[in-house]
N, C-alpha and C positions, 0 to 999 in steps of 0.2 A: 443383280439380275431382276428383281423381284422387283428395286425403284424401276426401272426400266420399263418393265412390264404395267406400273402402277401407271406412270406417265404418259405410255400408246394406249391404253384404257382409257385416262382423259380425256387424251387429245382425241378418239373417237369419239368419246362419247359426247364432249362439246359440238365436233363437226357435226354429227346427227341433229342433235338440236337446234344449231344452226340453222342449218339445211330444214326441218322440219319447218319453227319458226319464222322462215324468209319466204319469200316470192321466188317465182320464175321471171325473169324482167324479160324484156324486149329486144334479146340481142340478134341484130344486124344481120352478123354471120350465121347465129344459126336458126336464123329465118331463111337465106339464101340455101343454108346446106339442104333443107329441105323439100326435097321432091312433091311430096304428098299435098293434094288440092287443098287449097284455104276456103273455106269459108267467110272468114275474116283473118286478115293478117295482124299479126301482134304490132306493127309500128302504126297502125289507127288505133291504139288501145291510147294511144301518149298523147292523142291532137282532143280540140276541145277544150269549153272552160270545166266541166267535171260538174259532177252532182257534189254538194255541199251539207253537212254536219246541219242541220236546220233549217234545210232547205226541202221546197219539198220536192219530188222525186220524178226524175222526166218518166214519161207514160213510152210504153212501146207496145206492139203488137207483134209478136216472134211469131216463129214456126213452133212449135212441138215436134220432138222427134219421133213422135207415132203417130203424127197427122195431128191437123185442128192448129187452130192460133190460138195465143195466150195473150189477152190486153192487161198490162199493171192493173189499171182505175177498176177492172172487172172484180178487182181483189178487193177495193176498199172496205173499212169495216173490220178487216183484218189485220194481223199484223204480217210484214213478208221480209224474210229473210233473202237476199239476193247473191249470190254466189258468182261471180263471173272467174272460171276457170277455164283449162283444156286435160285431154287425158295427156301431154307427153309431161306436164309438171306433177314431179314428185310431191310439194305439199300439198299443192291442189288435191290429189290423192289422198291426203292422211287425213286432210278435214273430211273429206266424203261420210264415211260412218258417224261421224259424231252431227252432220248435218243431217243425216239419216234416223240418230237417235234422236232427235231435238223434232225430225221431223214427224214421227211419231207420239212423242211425248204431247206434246203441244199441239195435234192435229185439227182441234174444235178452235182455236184462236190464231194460228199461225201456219202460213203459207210457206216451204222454203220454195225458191226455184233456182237452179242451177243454169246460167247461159254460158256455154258453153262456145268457144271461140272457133272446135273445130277444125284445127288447122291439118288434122289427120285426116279431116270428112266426116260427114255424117256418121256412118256407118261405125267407123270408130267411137264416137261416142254413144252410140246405139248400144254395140257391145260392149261396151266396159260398163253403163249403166245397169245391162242385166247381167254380166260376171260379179257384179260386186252386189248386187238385189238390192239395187237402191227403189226404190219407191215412190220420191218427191217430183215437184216438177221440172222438166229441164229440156229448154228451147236453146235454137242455135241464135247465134250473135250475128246481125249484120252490121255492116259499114253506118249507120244510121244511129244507134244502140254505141257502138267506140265513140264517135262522135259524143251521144249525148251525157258519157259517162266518162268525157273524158280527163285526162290527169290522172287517170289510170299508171304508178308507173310498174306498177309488176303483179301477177297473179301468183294465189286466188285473192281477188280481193273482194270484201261482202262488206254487203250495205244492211242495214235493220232499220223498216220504214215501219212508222206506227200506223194504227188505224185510218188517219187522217193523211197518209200518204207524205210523210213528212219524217227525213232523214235524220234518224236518233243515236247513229252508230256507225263508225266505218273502219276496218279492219285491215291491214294489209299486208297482207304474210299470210302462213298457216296460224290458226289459232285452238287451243286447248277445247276441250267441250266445256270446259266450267266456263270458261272465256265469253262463248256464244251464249250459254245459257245463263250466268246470270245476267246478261242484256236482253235478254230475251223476257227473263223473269220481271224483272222492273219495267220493261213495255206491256208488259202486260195486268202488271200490278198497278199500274199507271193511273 
């Protein structure tokens, strides 16, 4: 009884990490299942050649979702951490605090922003940004942005551009807070 028990422990406990570790991908079905207004749909996350590991980093101009637009190049000189998530992915969720704490820790040298794909609406991610008391910045994604980021094949996936606007890191899955910070630490140590 007791192996038994050792073995459903496991195997949860692997699934979890799992799950934590991975992305939410692109699936088809339940994009169709869902009712709720897109913003951006998850199957333009896929099209495009994709921002690249030393390359430097396409520029956008988002919305803010408390008003005002946010241009990348406005950030240069900094380092920015780049988040493209939604509220219905689970690890998208688990990185949120540790993007949080890093966003704080590092506030004089580094920007995060969260782009957010929204496929629940605005308002969805309006409120889940202040139920969880995030604080960083976080613009909605248009069809322009999938495009320029794309190769995308699942979220959250995040980018770490250095001061010169040029792609030192790319992530894809959920990732650990050591994970982020020390790439963060050596772009800035840099």
């Amino acid at each position: 009884m007791i192996k038994k028990y050792s073995l459903l422990v496991l195997a949860v406990s692997f699934l979890t990490a799992l799950l934590l570790f991975s992305g939410c991908g692109n699936d088809k079905a339940e994009e169709k299942a869902d009712s709720a207004p897109k913003s951006t749909s998850t199957a333009a996350i896929a099209q495009g050649p994709g921002a690249r590991v030393g390359g430097q980093v396409p520029d956008f101009n988002l919305n803010l979702i408390d008003g005002g637009t946010l241009q990348l190049s406005s950030l240069r000189g900094k380092a920015v951490l780049l988040d493209f998530w939604d509220t219905w992915c689970p690890p998208c969720r688990a990185a949120m605090p540790h993007l949080e704490e890093i966003s704080t820790t590092y506030q004089d040298d580094l920007v995060v922003v969260g782009i957010a794909f929204g496929r629940q609406g605005q308002e969805a991610v309006v409120k889940f940004v202040k139920d969880y008391g995030l604080t960083f910045e976080f613009v909605m994604a248009d069809e322009k942005i999938a495009t320029d980021f794309g190769g995308l094949q699942s979220i959250p996936t995040t980018f770490l551009v250095d001061e010169n606007g040029i792609i030192v890191k790319k992530w894809v899955g959920g990732q650990s807070k050591a994970a982020y910070e020390d790439a963060v630490k050596a772009v800035l140590e840099s």
